[in-house]
C-alpha positions as CSV (number, residue, x, y, z in Angstrom):
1,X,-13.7,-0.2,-0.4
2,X,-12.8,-0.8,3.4
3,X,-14.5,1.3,5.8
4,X,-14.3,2.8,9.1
5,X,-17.1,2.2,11.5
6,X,-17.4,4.5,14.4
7,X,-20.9,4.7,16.6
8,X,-22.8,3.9,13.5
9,X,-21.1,5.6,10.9
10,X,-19.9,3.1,8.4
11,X,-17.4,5.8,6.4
12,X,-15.4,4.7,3.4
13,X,-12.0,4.8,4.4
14,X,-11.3,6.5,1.0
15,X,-13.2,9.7,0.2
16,X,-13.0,11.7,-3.3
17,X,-11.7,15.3,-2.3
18,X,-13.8,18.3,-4.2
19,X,-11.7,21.4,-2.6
20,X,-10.6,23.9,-5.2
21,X,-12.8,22.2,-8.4
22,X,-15.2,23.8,-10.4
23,X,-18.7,22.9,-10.2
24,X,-18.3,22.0,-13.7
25,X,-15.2,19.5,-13.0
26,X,-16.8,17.8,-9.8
27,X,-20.1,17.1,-12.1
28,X,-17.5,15.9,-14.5
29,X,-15.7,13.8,-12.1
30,X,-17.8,12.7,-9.4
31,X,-19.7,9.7,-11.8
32,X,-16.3,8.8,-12.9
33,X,-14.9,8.5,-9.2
34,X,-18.0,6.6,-8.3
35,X,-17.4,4.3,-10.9
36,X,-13.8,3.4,-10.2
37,X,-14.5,2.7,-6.8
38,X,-15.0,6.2,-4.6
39,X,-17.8,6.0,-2.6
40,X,-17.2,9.0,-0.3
41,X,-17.3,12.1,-1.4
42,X,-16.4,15.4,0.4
43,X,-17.6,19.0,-0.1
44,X,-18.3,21.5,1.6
45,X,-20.8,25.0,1.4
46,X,-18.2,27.2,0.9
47,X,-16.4,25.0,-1.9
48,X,-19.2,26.6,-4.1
49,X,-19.6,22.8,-5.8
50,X,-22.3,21.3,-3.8
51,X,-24.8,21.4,-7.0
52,X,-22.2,19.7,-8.9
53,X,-21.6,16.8,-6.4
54,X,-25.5,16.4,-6.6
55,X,-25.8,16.7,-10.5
56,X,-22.9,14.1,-10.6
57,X,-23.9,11.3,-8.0
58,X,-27.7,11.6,-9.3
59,X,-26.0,10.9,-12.9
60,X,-24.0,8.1,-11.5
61,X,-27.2,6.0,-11.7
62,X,-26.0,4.4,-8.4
63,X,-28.5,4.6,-5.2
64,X,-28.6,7.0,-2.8
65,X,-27.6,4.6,-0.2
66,X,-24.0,3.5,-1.9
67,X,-23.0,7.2,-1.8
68,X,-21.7,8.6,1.9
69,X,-21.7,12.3,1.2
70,X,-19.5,14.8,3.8
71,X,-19.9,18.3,3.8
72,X,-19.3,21.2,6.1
73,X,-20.8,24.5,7.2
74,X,-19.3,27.6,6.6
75,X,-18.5,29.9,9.4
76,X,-20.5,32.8,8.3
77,X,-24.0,30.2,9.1
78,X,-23.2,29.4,12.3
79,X,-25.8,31.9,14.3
80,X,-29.2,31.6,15.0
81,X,-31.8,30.6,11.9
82,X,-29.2,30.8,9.2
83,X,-27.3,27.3,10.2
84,X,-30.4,24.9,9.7
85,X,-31.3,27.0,6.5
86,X,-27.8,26.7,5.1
87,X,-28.4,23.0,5.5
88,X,-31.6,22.9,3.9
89,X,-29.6,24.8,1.0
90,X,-27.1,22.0,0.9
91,X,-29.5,19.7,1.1
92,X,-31.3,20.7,-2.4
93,X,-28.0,21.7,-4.1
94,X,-26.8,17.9,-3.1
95,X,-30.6,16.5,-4.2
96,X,-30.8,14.6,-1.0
97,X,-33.1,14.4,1.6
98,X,-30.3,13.4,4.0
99,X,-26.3,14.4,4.9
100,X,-24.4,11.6,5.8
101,X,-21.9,13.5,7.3
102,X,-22.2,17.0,8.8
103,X,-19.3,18.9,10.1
104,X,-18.2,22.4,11.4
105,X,-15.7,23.8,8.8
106,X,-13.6,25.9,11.3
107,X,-14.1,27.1,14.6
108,X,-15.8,30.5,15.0
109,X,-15.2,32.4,18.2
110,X,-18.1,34.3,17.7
111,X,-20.5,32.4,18.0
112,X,-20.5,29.9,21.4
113,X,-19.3,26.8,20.9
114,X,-22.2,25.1,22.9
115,X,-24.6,27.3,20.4
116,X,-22.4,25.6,17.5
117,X,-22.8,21.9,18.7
118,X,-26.6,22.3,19.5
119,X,-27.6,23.1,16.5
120,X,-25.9,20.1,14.9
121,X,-27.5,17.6,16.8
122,X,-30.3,19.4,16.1
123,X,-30.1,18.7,13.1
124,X,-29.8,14.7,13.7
125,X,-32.6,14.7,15.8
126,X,-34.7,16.2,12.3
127,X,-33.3,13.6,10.4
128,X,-31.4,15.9,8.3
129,X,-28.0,14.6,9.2
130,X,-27.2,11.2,10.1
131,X,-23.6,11.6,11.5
132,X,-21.6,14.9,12.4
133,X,-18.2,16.1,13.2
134,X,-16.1,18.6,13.6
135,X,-12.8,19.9,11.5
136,X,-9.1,22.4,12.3
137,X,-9.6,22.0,15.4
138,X,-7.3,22.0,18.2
139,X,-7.2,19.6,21.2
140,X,-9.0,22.1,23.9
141,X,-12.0,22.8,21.4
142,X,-12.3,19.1,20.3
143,X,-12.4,18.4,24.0
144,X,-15.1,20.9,24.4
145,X,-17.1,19.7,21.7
146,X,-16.9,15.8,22.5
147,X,-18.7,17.5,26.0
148,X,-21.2,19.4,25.1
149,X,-22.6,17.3,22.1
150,X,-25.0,14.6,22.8
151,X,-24.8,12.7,19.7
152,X,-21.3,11.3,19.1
153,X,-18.9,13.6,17.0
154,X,-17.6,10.4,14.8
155,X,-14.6,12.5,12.6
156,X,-12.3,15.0,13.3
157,X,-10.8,16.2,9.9
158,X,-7.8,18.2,9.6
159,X,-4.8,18.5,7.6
160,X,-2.3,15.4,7.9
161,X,0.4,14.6,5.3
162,X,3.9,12.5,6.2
163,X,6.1,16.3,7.0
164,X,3.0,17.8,9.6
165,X,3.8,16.3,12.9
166,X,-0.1,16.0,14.2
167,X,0.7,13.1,17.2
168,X,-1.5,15.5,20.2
169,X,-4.0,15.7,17.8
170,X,-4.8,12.5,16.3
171,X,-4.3,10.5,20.0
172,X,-7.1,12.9,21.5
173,X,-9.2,12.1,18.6
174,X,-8.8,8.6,19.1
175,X,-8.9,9.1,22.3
176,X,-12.6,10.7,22.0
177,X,-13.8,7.4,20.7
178,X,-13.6,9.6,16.8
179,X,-11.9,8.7,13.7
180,X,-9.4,11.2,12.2
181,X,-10.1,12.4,7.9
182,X,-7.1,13.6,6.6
183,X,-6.7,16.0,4.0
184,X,-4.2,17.4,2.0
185,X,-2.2,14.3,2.3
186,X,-0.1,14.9,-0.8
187,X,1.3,17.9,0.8
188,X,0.3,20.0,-2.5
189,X,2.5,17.8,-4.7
190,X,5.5,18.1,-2.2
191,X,5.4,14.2,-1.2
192,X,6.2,13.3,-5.4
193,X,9.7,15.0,-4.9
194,X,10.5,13.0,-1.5
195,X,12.9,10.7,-1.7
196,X,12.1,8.3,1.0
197,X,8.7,7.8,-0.8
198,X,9.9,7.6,-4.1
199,X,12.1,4.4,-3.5
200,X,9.2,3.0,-1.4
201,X,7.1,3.5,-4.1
202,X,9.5,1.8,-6.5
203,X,10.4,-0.7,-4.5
204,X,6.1,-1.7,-4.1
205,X,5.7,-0.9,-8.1
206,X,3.0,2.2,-6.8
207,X,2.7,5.3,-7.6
208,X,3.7,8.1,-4.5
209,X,0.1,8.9,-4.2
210,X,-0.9,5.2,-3.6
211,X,2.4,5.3,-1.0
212,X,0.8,7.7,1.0
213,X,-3.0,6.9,0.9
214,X,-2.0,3.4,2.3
215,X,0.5,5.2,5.0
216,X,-2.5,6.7,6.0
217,X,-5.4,4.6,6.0
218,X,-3.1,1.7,7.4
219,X,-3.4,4.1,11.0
220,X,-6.2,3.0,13.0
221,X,-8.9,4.5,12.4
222,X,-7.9,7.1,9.7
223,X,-9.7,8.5,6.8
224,X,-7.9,9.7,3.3
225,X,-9.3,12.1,1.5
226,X,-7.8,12.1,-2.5
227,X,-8.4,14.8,-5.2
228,X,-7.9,15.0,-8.8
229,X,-9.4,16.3,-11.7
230,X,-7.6,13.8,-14.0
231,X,-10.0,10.1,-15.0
232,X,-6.8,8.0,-16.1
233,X,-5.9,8.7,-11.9
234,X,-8.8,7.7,-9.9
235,X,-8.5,4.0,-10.6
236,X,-4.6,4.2,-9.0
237,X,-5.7,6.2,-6.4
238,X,-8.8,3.9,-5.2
239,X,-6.0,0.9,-5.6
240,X,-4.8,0.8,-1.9
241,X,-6.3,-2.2,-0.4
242,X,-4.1,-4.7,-2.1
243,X,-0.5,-3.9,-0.5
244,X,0.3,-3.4,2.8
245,X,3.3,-1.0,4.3
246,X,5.6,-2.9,6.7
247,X,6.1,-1.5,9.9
248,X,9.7,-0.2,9.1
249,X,8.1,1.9,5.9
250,X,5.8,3.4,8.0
251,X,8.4,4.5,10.8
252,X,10.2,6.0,8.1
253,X,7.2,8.0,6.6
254,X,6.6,9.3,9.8
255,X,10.1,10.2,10.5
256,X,10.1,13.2,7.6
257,X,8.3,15.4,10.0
258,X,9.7,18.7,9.2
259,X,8.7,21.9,11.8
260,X,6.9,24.5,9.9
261,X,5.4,21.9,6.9
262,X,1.8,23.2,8.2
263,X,-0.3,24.2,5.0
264,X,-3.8,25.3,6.0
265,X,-3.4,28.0,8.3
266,X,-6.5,30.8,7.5
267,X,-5.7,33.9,9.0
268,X,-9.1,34.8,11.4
269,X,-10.0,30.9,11.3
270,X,-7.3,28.7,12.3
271,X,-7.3,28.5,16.1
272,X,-3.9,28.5,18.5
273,X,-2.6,25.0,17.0
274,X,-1.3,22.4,19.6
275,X,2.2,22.7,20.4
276,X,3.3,19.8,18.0
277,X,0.7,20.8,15.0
C-alpha cells in the first residue's frame, strides 16, 4: 500500500470507507479489508460504528501499529468539556489508546472556530491524537483553520468524484502544505454508467471502481476513500498500484465535470461552497 506523508503523518493512500454500514457489517468487514490489503480505515462518531471498527481491527490479529485509524467529531461535541469526552468515547469504542487521525466532521458556526481548533491540538498535545484535520470545508474556513492551529492540519476531506469540479478547493489544500481524502468517489454508483470510464476501464482490463481510485490517488497528494460491504470486492478495489493512467485518460476524467453533480450538501452543516464546488 503506497502512502502519503505529510508533517509526519504517513496515511495510506487507500482507506476502507465505513459511512452508512452497520456496526454489524463493519465488524464483519473490517478483518477482511485488513487482510486484502486496507490499512486505513475511516469512521466517524456519528456513523454509530466505531465499536465495530474496534471489534474488527482487534479481531484482525494485526498490531495496532499497521492499522491508521481516521475518525471525526460530530458537531453536536464541539463545546466546552463534551469534545475531549466524546474522544475519550471514541477512544474505548475503537479499543485504542491513540487516534491516528482526528478531524472536524463539519463546520459549526456556533461554536468559534478558534475554540474548535484548540481543543484539537489539545488533544495532540495529550497524546490522544497523533495527527488532525479538518473536513466540508470551504476555502475561507480552511484558511482560518491552517491559522489558528498550531499543530499542522495534514487532511482536508471532502467529497471529490470525476463530475464535482473541486479545482479552488483542492489547490488551497495543497497549497496549505495538506493532503486532500476524497470521498464518495464513485459518485453513488453514477461513475459505473459513464461512458468515458467504462472504455477506459476496458481498454486497462479494470473494473470502473479501480478506474477511478487510480484517477484519484495518481493526483498529488490525494487520498481515496472506498466502501463496500461485499468480500469478493475488496481485493479489486485495494488493486490500484499496478497500472498507471496516462496523462490523456486523466484529462478526460476530469473533463466530465458536470455543474450541479454536488452530493453531500447537509442542510444547517454545509457551509457557502466555493464558487467552483
Amino acid at each position: 500500500m503506497h502512502s502519503v506523508d505529510i508533517h509526519g503523518a504517513k496515511i495510506p493512500a487507500l482507506g476502507f470507507g465505513t459511512y452508512g454500514m452497520s456496526e454489524t457489517d463493519v465488524q464483519r468487514m473490517i478483518p477482511l479489508a485488513l487482510q486484502a490489503g486496507f490499512h486505513h480505515i475511516d469512521t466517524a462518531q456519528v456513523y454509530g460504528n466505531e465499536a465495530g471498527v474496534g471489534a474488527g481491527w482487534a479481531a484482525s490479529g494485526l498490531a495496532r501499529s499497521r492499522v491508521f485509524i481516521t475518525t471525526k467529531v460530530w458537531v453536536s461535541n464541539y463545546r466546552g468539556e463534551r469534545f475531549e469526552s466524546s474522544v475519550d468515547e471514541s477512544l474505548r469504542r475503537l479499543q485504542t489508546d491513540y487516534i491516528d487521525l482526528l478531524l472536524l466532521h463539519w463546520p459549526n458556526r456556533e461554536v468559534a472556530l478558534a475554540e474548535q481548533i484548540e481543543r484539537l491540538n489539545a488533544l495532540v498535545d495529550g497524546g490522544k491524537v497523533r495527527h488532525i484535520g479538518v473536513s466540508n470545508y470551504n476555502t475561507a474556513m480552511l484558511r482560518s483553520a491552517k491559522r489558528l492551529s498550531h499543530h499542522p492540519l495534514v487532511t482536508h476531506q471532502f467529497e471529490y468524484h470525476p463530475f464535482l469540479d473541486q479545482r479552488n478547493v483542492i489547490e488551497t489544500t495543497r497549497a496549505l502544505g495538506m493532503a486532500v481524502t476524497a470521498y464518495c468517489p464513485m459518485a453513488v454508483g453514477r461513475v459505473l454508467t459513464e461512458p468515458t470510464l467504462i472504455d477506459m476501464a476496458r481498454r486497462h482490463r479494470r473494473s470502473v471502481a479501480q478506474i477511478v481510485l487510480r484517477w484519484v490517488i495518481q493526483q498529488p497528494g490525494m487520498i481515496a476513500l472506498s466502501r463496500t460491504t461485499h468480500p469478493t470486492r475488496l481485493a479489486e478495489n485495494v488493486a490500484v498500484f499496478d497500472f498507471e493512467l496516462a496523462p490523456e485518460e486523466m484529462g478526460r476524467i476530469q473533463g466530465l465535470v458536470r455543474p450541479g453533480s454536488r452530493i453531500v450538501n447537509p442542510p444547517g452543516l454545509a457551509p457557502d461552497w466555493d464558487r467552483t464546488g
